[in-house]
Steps between C-alpha positions, in 0.01 A plus 500: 500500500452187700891470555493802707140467684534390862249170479473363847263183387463314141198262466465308192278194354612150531613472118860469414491786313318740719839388729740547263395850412483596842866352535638762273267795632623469819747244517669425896348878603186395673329161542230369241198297655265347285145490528250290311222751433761692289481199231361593130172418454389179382376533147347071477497434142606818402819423670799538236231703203553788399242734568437590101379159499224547746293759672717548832349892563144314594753310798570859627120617524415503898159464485509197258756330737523206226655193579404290162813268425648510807633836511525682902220744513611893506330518820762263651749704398434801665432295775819415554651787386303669749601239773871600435502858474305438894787328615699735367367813623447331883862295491724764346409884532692724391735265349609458112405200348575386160247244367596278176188328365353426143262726297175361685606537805651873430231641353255366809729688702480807325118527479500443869750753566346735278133465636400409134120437468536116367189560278710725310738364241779321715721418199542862447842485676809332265670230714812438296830297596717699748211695586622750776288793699506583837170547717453610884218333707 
């Protein structure tokens, strides 16, 4: 699908791979800029476990906001999340944009995009590799 989509913008996250997997998506079609707020979220000493070896839903619960062991606070996340999606909407109306991020990141988006209440259940959405869904803000 993305082959033949007109995408007049890519942004992706600093990390090589974010980069790479833009490369193929859109390859010499469009330019790809980076931006730092699309980076996965820091997880501290959680970094490299898998979540059945700790509780990682209680990192996803707004109003907790935890940041035991290092790990970036939801609330961050939406914040800049929210940030982007503002500098998209005021930079580049009316424009398609193809954004290539990590699970975090993605699933901040979405709940933005989709007005979510965040004191709902905000892992309710699967973020898996190659995720792909268009949205229009």
């Amino acid at each position: 699908k993305l082959k033949t989509t007109n995408i007049d913008l890519c942004f992706t996250s600093p990390m090589a791979r974010t980069w790479q997997t833009a490369m193929i998506l859109v390859g010499d079609r469009t330019i790809i800029n980076e931006d730092k707020r699309l980076i996965e979220r820091y997880l501290g000493v959680f970094e490299g476990v898998k979540k059945a070896d700790y509780e990682y839903t209680k990192y996803w619960d707004y109003n907790l906001n935890l940041t035991d062991g290092g790990v970036e606070p939801i609330q961050d996340i939406l914040s800049r999340a929210q940030s982007f999606l503002n500098d998209l909407k005021e930079k580049y109306p009316d424009k398609t944009i193809l954004v290539v991020s990590h699970s975090a990141i993605i699933r901040a988006l979405h709940h933005i995009i989709m007005n979510t209440d965040l004191n709902k259940n905000l892992l309710d959405i699967k973020i898996e590799n190659c995720f792909c869904r268009e949205y229009n803000i």
